[in-house]
KETOR-689896 format. One record per residue: residue number from 0; x, y, z of N, C-alpha, C in turn; residue in three letters. Coordinates in steps of 0.02 Angstrom, whole numbers. Atoms other than C-alpha are relative to their C-alpha. Layout:
BEGIN
node resi NUM&n.px X&n.py Y&n.pz Z&ca.px X&ca.py Y&ca.pz Z&c.px X&c.py Y&c.pz Z&resn ALA
...
% end
This chain:
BEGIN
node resi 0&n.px 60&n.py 37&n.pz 16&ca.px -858&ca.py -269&ca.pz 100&c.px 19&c.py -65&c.pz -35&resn UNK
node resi 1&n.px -3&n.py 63&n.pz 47&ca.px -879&ca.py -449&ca.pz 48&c.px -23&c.py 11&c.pz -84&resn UNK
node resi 2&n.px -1&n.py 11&n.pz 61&ca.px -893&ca.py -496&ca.pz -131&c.px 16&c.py 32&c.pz -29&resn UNK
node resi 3&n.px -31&n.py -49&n.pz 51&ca.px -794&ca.py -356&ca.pz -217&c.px 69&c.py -36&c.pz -32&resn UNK
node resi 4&n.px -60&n.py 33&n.pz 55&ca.px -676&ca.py -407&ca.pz -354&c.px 61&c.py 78&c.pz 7&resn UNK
node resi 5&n.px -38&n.py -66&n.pz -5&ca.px -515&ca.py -277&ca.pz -340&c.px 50&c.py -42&c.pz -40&resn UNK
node resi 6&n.px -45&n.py 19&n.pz 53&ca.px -409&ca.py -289&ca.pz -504&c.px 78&c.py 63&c.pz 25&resn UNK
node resi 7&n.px -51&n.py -57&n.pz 23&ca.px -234&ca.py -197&ca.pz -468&c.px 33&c.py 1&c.pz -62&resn UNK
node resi 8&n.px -29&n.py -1&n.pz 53&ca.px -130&ca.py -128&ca.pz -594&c.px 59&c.py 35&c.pz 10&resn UNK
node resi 9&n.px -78&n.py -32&n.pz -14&ca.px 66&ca.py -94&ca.pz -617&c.px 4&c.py 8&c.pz -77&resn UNK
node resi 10&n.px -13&n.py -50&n.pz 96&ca.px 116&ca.py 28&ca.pz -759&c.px 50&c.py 66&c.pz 40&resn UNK
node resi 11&n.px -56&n.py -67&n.pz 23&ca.px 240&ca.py 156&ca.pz -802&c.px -28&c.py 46&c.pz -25&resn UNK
node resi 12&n.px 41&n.py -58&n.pz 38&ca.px 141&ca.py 309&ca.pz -820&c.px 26&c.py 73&c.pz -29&resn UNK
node resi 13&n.px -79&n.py -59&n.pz 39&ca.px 326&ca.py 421&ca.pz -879&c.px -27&c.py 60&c.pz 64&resn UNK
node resi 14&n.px -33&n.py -38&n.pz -40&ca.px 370&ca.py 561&ca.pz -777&c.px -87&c.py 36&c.pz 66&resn UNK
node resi 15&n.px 53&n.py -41&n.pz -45&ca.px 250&ca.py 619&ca.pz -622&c.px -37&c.py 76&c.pz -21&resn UNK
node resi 16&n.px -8&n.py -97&n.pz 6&ca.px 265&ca.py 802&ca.pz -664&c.px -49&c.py 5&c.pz -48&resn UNK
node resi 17&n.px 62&n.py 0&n.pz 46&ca.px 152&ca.py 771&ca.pz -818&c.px -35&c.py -36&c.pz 1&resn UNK
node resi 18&n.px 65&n.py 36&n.pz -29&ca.px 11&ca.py 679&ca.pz -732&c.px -39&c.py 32&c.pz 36&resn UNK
node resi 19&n.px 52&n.py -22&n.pz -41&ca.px -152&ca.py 757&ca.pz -696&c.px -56&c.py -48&c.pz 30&resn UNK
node resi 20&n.px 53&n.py 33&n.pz -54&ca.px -243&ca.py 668&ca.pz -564&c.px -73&c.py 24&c.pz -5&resn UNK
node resi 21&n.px 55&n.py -11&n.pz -16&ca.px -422&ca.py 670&ca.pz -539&c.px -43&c.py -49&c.pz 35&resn UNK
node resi 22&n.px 60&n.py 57&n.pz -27&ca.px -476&ca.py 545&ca.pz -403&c.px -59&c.py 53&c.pz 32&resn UNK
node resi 23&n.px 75&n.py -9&n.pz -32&ca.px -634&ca.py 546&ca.pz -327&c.px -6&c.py 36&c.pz 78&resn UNK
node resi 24&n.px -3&n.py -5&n.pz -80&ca.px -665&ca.py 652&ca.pz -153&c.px -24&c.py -18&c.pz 11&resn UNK
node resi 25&n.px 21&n.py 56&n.pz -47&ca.px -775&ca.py 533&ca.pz -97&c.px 17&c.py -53&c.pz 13&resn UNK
node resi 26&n.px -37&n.py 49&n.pz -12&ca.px -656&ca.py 404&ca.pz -106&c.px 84&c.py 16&c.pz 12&resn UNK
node resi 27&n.px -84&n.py -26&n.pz -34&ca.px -479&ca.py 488&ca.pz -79&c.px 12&c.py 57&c.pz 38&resn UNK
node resi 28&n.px -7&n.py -49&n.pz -41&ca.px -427&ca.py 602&ca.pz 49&c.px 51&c.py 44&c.pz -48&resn UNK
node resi 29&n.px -47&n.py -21&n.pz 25&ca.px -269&ca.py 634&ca.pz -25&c.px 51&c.py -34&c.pz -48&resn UNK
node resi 30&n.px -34&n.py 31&n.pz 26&ca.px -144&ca.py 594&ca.pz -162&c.px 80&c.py -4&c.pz 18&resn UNK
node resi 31&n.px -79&n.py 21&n.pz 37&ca.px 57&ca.py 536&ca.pz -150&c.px 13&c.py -36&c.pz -17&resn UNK
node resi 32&n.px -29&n.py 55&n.pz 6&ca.px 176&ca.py 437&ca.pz -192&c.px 78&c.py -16&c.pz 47&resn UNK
node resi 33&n.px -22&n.py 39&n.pz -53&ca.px 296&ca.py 328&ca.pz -128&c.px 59&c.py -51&c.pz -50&resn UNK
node resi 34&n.px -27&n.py 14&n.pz 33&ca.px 472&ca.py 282&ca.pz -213&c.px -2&c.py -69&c.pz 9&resn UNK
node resi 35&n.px -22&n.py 64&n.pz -37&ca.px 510&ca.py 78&ca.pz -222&c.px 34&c.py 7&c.pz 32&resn UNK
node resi 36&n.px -40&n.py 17&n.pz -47&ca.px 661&ca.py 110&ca.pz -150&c.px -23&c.py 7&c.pz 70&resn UNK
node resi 37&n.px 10&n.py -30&n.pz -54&ca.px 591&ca.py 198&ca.pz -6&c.px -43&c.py -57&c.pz 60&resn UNK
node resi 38&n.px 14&n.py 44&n.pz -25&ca.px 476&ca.py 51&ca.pz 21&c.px 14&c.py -59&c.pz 15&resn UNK
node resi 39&n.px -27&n.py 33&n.pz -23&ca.px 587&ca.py -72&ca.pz 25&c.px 46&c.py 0&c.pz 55&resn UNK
node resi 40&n.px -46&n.py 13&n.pz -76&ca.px 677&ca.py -14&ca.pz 167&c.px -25&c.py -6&c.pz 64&resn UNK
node resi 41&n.px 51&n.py 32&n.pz -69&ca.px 636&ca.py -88&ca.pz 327&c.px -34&c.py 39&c.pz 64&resn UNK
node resi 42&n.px 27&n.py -57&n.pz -14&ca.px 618&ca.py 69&ca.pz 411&c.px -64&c.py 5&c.pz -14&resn UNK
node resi 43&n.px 49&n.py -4&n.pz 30&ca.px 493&ca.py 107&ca.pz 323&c.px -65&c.py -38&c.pz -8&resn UNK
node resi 44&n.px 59&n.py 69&n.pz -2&ca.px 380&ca.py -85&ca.pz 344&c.px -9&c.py -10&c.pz 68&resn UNK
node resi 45&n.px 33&n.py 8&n.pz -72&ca.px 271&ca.py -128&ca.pz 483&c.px -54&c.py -71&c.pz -4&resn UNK
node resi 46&n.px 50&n.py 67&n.pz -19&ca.px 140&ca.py -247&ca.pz 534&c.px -60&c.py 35&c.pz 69&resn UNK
node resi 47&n.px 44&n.py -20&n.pz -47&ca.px -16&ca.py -202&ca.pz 622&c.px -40&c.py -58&c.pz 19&resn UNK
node resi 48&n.px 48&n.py 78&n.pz -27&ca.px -101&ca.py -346&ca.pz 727&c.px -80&c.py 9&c.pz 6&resn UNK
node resi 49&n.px 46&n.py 9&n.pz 0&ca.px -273&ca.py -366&ca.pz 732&c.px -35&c.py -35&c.pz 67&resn UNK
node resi 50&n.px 41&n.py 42&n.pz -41&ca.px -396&ca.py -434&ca.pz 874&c.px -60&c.py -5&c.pz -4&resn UNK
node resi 51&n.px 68&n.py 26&n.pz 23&ca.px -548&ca.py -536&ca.pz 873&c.px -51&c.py -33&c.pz 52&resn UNK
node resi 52&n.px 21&n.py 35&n.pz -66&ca.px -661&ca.py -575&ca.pz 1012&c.px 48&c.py -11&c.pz 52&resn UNK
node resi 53&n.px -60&n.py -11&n.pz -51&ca.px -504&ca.py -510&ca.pz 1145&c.px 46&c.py -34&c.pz -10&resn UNK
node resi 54&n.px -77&n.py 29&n.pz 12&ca.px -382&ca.py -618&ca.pz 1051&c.px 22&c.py 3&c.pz -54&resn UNK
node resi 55&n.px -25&n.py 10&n.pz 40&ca.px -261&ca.py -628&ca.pz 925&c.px -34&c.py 6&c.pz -72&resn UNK
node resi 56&n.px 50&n.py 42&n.pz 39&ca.px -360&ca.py -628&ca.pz 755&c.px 61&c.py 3&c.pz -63&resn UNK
node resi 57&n.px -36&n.py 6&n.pz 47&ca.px -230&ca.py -581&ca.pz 609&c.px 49&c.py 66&c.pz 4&resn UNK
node resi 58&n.px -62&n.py -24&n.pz 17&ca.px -78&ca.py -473&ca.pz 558&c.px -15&c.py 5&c.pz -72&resn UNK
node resi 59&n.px 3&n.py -46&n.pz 86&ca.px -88&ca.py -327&ca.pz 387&c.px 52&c.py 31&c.pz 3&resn UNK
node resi 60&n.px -39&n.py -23&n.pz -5&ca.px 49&ca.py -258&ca.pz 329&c.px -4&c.py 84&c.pz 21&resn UNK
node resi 61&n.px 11&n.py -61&n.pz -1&ca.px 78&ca.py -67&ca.pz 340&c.px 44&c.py 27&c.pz -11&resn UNK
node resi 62&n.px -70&n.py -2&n.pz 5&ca.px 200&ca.py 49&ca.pz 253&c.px -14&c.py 77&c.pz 14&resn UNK
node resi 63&n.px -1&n.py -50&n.pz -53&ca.px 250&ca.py 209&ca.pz 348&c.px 25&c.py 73&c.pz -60&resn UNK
node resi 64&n.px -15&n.py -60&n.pz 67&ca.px 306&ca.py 383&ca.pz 225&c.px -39&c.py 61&c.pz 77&resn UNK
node resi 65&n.px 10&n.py -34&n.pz -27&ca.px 295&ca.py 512&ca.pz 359&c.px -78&c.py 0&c.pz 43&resn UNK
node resi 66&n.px 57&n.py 9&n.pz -11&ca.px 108&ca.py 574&ca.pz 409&c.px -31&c.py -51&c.pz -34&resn UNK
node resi 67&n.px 27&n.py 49&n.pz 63&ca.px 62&ca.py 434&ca.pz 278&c.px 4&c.py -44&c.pz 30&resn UNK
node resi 68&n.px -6&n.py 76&n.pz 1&ca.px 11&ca.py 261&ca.pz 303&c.px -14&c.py -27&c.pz -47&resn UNK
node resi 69&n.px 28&n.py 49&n.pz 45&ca.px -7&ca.py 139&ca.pz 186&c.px -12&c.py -60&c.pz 15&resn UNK
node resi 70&n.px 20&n.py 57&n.pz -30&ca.px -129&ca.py 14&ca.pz 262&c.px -49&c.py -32&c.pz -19&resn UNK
node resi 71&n.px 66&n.py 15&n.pz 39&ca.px -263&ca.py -85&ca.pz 237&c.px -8&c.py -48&c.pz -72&resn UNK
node resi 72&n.px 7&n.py 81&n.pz 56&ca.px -314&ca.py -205&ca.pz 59&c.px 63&c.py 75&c.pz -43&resn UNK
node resi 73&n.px -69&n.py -46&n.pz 38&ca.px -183&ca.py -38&ca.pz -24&c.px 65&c.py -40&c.pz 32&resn UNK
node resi 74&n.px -73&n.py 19&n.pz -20&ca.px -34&ca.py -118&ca.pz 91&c.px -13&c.py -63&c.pz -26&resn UNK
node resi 75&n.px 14&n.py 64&n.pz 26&ca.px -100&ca.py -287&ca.pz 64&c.px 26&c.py -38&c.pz -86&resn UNK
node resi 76&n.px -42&n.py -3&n.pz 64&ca.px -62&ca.py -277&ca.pz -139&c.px 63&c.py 40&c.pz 7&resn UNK
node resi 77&n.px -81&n.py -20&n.pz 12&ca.px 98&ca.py -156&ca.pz -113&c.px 45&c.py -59&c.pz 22&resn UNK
node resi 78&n.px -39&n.py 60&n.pz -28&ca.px 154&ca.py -312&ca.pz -16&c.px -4&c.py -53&c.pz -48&resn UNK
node resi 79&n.px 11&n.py 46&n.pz 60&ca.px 122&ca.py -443&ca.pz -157&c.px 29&c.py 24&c.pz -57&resn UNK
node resi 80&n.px -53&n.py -12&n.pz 57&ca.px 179&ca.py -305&ca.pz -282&c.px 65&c.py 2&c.pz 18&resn UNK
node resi 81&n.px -72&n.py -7&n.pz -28&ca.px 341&ca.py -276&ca.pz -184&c.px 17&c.py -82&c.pz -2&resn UNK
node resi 82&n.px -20&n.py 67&n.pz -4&ca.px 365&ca.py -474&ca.pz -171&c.px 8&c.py -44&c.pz -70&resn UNK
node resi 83&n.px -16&n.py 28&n.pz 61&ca.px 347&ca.py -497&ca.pz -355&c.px 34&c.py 35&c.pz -45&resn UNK
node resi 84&n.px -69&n.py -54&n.pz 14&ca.px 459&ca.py -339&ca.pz -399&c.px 75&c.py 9&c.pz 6&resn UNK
node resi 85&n.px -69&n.py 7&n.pz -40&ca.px 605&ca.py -358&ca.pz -275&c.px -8&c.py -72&c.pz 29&resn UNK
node resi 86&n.px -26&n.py 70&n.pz -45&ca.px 622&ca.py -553&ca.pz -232&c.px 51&c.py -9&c.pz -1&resn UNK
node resi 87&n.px -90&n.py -13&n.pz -32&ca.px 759&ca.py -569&ca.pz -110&c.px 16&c.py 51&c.pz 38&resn UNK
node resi 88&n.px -14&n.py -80&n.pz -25&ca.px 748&ca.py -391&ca.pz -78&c.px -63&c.py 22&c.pz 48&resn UNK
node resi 89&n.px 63&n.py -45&n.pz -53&ca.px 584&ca.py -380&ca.pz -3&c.px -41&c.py -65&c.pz 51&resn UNK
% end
């Protein structure tokens, strides 16, 4: 949807194992995660094209983790956080 403001946020929330989740099921299917390293390897990065009226319209990133995608305005910031995390590397 147009006009939505989407603030991300990067934090160190200490060890997984003692983090209880509670998103929303009307807004998450499911929860993982997804090491940096794992996403910086190229394996792992994609690009999904887009078309717009039978042509060309744009190119989103997309990052791959088995049954998992990570696509959509979620790849969109992992790609901006990965570019201001690992420059050079990503």
């Amino acid at each position: 949807q147009q006009g939505q403001l989407v603030a991300p946020v990067v934090a160190n929330l200490g060890p997984l194992e003692d983090l209880t989740l509670t998103p929303s099921p009307d807004e998450v299917e499911e929860v993982f995660t997804l090491p940096l390293a794992h996403l910086l390897r190229e394996e792992n990065q994609g690009y999904t094209h887009y078309r717009t009226a039978g042509r060309y319209g744009y190119t989103l990133p997309v990052f791959l983790n088995g049954p998992h995608k990570v696509w959509g305005l979620t790849a969109i910031i992992t790609e901006l956080t990965l570019e201001l995390l690992a420059p050079g590397r990503y």
